[in-house]
MDAnalysis code that builds the backbone (N, CA, C; Angstrom):
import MDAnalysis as mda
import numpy as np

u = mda.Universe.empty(522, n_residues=174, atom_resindex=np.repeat(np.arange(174), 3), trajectory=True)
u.add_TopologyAttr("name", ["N", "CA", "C"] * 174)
u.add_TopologyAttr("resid", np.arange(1, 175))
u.add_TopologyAttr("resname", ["UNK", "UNK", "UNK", "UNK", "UNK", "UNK", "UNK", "UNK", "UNK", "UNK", "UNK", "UNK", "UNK", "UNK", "UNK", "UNK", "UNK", "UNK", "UNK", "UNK", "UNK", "UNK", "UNK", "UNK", "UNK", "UNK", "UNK", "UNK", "UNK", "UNK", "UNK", "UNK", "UNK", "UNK", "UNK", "UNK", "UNK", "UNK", "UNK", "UNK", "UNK", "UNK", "UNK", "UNK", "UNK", "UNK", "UNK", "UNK", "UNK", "UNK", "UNK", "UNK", "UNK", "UNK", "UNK", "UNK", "UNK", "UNK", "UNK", "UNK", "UNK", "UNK", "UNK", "UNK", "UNK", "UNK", "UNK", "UNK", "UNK", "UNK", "UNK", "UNK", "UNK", "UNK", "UNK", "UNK", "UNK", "UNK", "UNK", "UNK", "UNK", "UNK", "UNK", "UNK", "UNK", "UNK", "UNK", "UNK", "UNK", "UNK", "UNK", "UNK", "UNK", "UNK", "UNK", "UNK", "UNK", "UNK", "UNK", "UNK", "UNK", "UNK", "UNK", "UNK", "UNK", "UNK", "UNK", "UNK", "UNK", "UNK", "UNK", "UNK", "UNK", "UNK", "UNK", "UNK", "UNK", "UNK", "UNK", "UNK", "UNK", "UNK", "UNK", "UNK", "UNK", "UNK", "UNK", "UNK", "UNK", "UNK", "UNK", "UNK", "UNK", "UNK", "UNK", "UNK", "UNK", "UNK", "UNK", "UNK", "UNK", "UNK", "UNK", "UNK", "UNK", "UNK", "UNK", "UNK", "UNK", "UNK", "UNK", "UNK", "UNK", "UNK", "UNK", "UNK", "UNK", "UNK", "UNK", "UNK", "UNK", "UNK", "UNK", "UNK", "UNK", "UNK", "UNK", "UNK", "UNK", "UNK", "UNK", "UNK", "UNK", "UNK"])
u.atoms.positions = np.array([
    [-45.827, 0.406, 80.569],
    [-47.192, 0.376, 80.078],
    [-48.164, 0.817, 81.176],
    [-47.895, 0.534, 82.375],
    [-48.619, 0.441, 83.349],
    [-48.664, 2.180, 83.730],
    [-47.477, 2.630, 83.571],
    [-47.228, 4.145, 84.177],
    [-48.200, 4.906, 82.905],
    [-48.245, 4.308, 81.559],
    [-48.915, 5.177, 80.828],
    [-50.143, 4.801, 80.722],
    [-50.531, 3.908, 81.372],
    [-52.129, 3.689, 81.662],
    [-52.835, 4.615, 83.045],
    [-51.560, 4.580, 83.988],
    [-52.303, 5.277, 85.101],
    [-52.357, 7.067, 84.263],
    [-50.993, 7.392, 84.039],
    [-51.619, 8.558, 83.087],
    [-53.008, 9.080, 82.926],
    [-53.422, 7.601, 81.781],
    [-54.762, 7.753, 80.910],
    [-55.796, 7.857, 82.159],
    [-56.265, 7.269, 82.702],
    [-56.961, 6.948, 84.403],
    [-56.885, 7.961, 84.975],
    [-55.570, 9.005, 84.699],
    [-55.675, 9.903, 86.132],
    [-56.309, 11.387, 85.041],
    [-55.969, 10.968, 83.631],
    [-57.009, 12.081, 82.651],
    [-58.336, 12.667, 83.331],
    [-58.749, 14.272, 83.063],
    [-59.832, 14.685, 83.543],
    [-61.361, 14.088, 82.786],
    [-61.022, 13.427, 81.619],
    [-62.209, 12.771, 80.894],
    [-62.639, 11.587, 81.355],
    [-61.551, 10.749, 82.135],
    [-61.703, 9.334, 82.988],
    [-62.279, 9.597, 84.271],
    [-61.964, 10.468, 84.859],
    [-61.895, 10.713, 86.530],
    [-63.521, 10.325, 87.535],
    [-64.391, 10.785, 86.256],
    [-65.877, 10.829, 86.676],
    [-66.713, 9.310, 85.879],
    [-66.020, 8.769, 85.238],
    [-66.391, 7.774, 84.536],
    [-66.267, 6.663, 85.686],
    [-67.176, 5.644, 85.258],
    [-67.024, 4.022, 86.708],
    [-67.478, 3.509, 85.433],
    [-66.922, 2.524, 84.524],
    [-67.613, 1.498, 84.121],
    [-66.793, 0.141, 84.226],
    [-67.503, -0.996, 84.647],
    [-66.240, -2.159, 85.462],
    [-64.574, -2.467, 84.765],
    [-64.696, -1.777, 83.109],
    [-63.219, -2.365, 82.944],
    [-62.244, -0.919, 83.779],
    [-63.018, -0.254, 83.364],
    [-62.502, 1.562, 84.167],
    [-61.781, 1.447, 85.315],
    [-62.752, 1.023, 86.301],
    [-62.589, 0.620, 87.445],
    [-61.599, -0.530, 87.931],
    [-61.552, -1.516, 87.013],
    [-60.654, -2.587, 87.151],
    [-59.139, -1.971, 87.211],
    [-58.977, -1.006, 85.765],
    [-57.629, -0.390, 85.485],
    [-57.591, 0.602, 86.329],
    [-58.097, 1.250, 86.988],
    [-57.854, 2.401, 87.678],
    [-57.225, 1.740, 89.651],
    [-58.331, 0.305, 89.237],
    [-58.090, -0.527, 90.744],
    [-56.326, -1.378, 90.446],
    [-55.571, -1.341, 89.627],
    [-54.747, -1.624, 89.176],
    [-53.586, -0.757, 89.227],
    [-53.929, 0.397, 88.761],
    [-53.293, 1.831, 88.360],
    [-52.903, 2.415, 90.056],
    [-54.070, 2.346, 91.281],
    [-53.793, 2.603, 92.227],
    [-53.262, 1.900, 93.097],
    [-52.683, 0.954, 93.028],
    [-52.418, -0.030, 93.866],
    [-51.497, 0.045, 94.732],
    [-51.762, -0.123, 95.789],
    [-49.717, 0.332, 96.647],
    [-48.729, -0.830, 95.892],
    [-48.999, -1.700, 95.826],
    [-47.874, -2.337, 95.222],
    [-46.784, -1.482, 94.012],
    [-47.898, -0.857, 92.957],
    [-47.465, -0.321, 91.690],
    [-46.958, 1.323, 92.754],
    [-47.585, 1.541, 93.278],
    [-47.010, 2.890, 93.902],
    [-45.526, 2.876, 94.777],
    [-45.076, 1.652, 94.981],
    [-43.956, 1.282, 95.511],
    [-43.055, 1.300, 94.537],
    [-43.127, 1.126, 93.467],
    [-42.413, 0.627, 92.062],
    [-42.196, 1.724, 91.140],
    [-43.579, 2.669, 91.539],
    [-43.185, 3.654, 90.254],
    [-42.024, 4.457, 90.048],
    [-41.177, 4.855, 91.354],
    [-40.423, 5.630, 91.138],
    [-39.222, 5.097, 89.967],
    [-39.523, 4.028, 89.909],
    [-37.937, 3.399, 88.933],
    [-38.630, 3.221, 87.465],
    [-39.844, 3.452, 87.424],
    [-40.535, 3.819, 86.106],
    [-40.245, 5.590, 85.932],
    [-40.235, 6.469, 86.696],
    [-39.716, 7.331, 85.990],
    [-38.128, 8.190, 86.242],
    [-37.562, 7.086, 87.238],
    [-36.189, 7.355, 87.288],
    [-35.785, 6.933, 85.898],
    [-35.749, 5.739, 85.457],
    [-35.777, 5.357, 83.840],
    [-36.538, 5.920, 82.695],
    [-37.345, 6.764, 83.512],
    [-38.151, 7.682, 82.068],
    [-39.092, 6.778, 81.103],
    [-39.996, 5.598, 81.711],
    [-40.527, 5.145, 81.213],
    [-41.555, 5.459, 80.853],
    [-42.099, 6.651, 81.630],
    [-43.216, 6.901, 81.622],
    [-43.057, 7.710, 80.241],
    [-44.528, 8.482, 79.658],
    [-44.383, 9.133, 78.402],
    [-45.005, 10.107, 78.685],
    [-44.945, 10.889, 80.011],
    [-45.447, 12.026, 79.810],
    [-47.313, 12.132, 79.880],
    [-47.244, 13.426, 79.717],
    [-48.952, 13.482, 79.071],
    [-48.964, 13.300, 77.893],
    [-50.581, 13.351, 77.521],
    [-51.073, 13.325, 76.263],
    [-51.772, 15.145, 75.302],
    [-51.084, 15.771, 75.883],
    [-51.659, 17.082, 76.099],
    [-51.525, 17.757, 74.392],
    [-50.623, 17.134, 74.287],
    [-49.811, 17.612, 72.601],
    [-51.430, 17.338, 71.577],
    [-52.090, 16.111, 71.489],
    [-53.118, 15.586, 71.124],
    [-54.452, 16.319, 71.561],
    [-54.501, 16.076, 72.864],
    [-56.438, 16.397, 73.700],
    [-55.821, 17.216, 74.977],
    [-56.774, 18.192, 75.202],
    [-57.846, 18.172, 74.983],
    [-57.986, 19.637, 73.796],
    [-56.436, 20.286, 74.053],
    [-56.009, 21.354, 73.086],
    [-54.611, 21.762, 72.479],
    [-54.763, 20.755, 71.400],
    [-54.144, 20.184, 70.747],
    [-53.196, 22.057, 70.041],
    [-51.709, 22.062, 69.868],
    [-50.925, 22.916, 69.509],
    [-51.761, 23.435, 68.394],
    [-51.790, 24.747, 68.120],
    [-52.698, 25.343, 66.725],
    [-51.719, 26.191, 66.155],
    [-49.934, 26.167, 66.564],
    [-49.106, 26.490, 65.528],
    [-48.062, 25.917, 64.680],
    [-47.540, 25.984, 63.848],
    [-46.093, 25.705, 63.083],
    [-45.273, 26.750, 62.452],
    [-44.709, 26.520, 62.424],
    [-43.629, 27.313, 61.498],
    [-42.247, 26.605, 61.298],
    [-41.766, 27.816, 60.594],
    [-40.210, 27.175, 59.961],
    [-39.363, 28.736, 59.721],
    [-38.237, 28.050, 59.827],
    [-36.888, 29.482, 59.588],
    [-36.368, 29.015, 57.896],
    [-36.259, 30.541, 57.389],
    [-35.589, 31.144, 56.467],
    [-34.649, 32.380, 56.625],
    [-33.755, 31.265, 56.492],
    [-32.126, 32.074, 56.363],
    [-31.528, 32.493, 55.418],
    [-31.410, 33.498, 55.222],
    [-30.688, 34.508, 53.809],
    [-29.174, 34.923, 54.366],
    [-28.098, 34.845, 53.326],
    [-27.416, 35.620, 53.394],
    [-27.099, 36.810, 51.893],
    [-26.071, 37.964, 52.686],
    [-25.949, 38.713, 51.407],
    [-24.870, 38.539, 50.992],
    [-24.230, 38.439, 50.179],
    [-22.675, 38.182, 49.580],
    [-21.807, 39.428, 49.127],
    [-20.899, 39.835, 49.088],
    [-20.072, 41.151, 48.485],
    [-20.252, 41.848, 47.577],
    [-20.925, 40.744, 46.302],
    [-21.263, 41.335, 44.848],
    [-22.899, 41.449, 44.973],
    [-23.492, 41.098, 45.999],
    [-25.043, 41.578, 46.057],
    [-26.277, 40.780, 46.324],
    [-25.475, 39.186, 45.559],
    [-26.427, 38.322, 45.567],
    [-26.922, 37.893, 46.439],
    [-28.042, 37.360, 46.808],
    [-28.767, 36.771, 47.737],
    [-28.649, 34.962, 48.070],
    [-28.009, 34.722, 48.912],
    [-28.151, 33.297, 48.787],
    [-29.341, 32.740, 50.228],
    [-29.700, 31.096, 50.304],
    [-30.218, 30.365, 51.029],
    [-29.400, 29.814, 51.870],
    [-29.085, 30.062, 53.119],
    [-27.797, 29.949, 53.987],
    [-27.974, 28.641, 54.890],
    [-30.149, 27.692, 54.795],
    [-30.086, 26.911, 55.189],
    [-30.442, 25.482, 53.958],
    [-30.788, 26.676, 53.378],
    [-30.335, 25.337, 51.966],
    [-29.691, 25.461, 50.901],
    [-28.380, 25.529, 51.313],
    [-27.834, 25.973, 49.864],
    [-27.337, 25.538, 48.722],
    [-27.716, 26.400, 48.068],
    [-27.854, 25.726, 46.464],
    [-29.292, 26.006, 46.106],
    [-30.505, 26.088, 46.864],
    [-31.571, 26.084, 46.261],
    [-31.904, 27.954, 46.178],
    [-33.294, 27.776, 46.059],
    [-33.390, 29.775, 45.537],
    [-34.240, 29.731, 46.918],
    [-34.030, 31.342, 47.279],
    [-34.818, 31.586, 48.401],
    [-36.527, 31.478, 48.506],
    [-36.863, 30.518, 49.623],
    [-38.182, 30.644, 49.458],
    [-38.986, 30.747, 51.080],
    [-39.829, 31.193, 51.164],
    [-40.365, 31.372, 52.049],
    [-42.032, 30.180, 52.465],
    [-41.770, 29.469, 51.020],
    [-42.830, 28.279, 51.363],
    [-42.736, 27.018, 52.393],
    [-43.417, 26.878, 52.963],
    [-43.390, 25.540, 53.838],
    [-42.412, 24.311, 53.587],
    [-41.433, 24.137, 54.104],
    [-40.666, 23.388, 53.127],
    [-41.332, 21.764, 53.656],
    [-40.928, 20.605, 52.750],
    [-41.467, 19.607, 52.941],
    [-41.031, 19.264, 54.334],
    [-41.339, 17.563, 54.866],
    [-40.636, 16.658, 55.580],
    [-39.564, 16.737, 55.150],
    [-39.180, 16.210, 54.239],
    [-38.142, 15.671, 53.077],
    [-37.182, 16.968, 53.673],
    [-37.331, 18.294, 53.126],
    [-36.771, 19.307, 53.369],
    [-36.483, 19.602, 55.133],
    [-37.132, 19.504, 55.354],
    [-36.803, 19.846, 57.046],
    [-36.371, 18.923, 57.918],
    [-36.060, 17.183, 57.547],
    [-35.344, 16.734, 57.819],
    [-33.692, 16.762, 57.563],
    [-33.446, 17.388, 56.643],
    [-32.472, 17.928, 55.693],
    [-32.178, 19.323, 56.671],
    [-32.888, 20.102, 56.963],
    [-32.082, 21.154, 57.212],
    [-31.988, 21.140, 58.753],
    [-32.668, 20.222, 59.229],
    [-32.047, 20.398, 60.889],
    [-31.432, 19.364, 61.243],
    [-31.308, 18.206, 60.355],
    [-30.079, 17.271, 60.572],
    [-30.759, 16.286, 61.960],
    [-30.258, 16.850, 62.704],
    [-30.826, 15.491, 64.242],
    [-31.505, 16.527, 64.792],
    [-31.436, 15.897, 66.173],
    [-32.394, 16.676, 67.543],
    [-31.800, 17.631, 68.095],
    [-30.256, 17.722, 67.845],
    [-30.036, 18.888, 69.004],
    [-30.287, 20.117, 67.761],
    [-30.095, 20.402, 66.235],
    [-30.492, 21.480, 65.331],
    [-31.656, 21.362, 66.020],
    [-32.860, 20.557, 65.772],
    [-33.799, 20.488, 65.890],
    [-34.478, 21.554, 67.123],
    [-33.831, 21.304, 68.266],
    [-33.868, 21.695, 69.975],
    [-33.224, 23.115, 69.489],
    [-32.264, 23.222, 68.789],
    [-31.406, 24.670, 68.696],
    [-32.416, 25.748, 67.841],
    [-32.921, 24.910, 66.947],
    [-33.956, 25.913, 66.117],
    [-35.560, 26.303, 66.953],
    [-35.756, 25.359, 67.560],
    [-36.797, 25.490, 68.416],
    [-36.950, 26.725, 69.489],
    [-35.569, 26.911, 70.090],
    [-35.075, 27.586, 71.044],
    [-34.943, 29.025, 70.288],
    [-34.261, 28.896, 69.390],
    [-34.299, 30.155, 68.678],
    [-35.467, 31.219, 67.990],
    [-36.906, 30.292, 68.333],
    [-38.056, 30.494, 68.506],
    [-38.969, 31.259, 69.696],
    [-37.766, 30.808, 70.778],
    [-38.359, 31.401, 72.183],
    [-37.705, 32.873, 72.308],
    [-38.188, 32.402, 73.819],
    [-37.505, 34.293, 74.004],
    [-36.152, 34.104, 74.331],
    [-35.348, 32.640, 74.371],
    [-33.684, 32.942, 74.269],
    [-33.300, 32.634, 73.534],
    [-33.721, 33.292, 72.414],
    [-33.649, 33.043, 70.873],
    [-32.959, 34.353, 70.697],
    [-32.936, 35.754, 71.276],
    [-32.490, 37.150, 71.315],
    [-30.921, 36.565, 71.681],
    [-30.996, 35.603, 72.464],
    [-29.708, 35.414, 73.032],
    [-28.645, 34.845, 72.268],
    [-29.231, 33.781, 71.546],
    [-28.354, 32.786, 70.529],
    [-28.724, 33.301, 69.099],
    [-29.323, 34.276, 68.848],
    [-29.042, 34.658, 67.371],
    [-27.641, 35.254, 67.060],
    [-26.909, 35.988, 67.926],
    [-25.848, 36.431, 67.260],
    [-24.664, 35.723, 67.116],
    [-24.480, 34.302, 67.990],
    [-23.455, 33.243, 67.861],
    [-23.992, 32.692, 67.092],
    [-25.289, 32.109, 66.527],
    [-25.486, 31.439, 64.894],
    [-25.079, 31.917, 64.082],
    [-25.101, 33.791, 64.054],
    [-24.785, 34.259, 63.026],
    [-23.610, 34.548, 62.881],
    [-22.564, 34.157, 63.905],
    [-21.602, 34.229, 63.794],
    [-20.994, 33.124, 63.243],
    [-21.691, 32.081, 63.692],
    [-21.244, 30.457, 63.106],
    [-21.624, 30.162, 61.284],
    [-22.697, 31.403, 60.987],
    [-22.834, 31.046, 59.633],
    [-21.940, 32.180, 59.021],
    [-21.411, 32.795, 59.489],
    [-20.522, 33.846, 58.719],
    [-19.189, 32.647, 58.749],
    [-18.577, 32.122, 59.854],
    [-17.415, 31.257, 59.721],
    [-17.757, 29.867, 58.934],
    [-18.903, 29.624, 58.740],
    [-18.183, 28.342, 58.302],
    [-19.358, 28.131, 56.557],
    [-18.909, 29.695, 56.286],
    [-20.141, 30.171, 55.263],
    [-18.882, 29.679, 53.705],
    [-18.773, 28.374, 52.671],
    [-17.629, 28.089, 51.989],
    [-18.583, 28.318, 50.337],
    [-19.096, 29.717, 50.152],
    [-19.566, 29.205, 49.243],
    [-18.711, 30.416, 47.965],
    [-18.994, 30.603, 46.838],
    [-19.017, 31.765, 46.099],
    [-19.196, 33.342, 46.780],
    [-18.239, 34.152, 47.066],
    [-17.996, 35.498, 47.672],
    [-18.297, 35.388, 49.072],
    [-17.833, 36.659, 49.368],
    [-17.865, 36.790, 51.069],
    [-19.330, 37.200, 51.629],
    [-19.200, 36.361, 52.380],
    [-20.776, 36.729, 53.056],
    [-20.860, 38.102, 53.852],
    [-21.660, 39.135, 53.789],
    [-21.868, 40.019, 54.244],
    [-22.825, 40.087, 55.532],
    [-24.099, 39.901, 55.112],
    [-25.041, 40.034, 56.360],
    [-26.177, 38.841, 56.217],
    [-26.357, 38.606, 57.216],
    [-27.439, 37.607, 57.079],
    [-28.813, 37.893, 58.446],
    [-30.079, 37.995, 57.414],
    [-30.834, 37.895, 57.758],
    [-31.945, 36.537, 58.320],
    [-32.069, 36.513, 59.224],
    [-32.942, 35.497, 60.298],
    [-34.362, 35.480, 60.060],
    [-35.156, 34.689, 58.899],
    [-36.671, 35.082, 59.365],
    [-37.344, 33.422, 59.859],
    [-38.182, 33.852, 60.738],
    [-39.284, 32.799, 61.206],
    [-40.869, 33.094, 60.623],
    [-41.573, 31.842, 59.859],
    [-42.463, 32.043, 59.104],
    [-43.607, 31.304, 60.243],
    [-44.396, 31.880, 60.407],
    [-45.671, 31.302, 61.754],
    [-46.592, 30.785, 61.080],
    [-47.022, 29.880, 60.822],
    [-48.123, 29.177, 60.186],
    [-48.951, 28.626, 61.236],
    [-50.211, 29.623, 61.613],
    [-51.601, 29.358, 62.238],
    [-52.448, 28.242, 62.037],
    [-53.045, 27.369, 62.338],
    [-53.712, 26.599, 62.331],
    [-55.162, 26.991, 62.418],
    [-55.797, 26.387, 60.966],
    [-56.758, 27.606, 61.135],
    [-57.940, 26.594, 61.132],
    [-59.314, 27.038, 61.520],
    [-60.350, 26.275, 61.831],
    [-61.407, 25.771, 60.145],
    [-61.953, 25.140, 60.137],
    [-62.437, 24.252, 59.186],
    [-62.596, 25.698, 58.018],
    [-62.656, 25.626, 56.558],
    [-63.219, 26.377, 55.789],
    [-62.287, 27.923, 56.232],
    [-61.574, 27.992, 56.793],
    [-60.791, 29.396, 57.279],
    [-59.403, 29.371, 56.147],
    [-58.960, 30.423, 55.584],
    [-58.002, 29.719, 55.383],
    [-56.970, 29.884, 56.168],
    [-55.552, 29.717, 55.690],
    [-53.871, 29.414, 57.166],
    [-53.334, 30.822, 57.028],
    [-53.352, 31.200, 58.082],
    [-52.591, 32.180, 57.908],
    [-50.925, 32.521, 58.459],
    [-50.159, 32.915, 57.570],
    [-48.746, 32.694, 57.935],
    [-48.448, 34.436, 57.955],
    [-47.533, 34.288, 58.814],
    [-47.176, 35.687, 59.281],
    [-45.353, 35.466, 59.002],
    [-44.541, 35.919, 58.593],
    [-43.139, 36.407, 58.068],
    [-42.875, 36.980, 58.850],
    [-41.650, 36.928, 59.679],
    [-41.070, 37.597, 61.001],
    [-39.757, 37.970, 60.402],
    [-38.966, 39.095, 60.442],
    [-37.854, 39.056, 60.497],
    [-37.056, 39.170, 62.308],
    [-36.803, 37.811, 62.267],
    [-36.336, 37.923, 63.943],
    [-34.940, 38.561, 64.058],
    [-33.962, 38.485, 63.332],
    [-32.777, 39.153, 63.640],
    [-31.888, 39.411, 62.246],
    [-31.174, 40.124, 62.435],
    [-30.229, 40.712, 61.358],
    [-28.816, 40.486, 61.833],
    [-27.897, 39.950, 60.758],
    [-26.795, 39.895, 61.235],
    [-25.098, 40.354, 60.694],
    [-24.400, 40.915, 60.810],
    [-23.213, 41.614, 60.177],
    [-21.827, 40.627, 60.335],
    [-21.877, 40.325, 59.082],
    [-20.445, 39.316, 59.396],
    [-18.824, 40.606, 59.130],
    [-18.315, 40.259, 60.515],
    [-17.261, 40.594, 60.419],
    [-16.307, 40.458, 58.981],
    [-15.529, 41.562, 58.317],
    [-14.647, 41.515, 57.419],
    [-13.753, 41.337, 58.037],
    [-12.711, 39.937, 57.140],
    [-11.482, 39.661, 57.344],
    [-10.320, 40.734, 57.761],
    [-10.657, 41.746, 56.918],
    [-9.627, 42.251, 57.159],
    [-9.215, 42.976, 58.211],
    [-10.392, 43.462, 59.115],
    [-10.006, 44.342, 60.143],
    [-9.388, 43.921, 61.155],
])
């Protein structure tokens, strides 16, 4: 508690502020005693970081991946939800807890967002060609990332459709 109070205290909105409880926590926050101690507050990772995600400029994007594959006879399937029809709408909570399962999908899809995302697209797409059990052989599968802007009051959202990578599943037979 203490490590995420000095945090708040060592904030650029606190720094110029003195009012006596301020001062009390900040006379608290600096203390050699607590400065002797902290290191095992974040050898244990107690601390939480900043608050940066929130104030003072708060993230202004989202998005989400839509995965297509093509099948032998033509059809188009949803390769991260399958069974449903392809869509490119925002999928719920509900839905996106569902399609990234835990934290490391979560961390893996994230990543595949960055720039070593060039790197790990073609072993996903290799992993969805192998362990692809549905109706016909999967042919190619396309990778898109949908960017949803955060847009300012009365603006409306604007989403931008990426196709980030394309992918060719090996035929059995060769």
């Amino acid at each position: 508690f203490i490590l995420n109070l000095q945090g708040i205290t060592n904030h650029w909105a606190f720094v110029e502020q003195s009012t006596p409880t301020l001062n009390a926590v900040k006379r608290i926050t600096r203390s050699r005693t607590l400065q002797r101690v902290e290191w095992a507050g974040y050898l244990f990772r107690l601390d939480q970081g900043g608050w940066g995600i929130f104030a003072p400029s708060p993230p202004r994007d989202d998005g989400w991946h839509v995965v297509t594959g093509t099948l032998d006879n033509g059809d188009e399937v949803n390769l991260l939800q399958l069974g449903e029809v392809i869509s490119f709408e925002k999928p719920t909570l509900a839905d996106r807890q569902r399609l990234y399962g835990n934290m490391q999908w979560r961390t893996y899809f994230i990543n595949l967002n960055r720039n070593i995302g060039n790197q790990l697209y073609p072993d996903y797409g290799d992993y969805l060609c192998r362990t692809w059990q549905g109706n016909g052989e999967l042919q190619t599968i396309d990778m898109y990332f949908v960017a949803e802007r955060t847009a300012d009051p009365e603006q409306p959202i604007v989403l931008e459709r990426e196709l980030q990578a394309e992918h060719q599943c090996a035929v059995a037979n060769e």
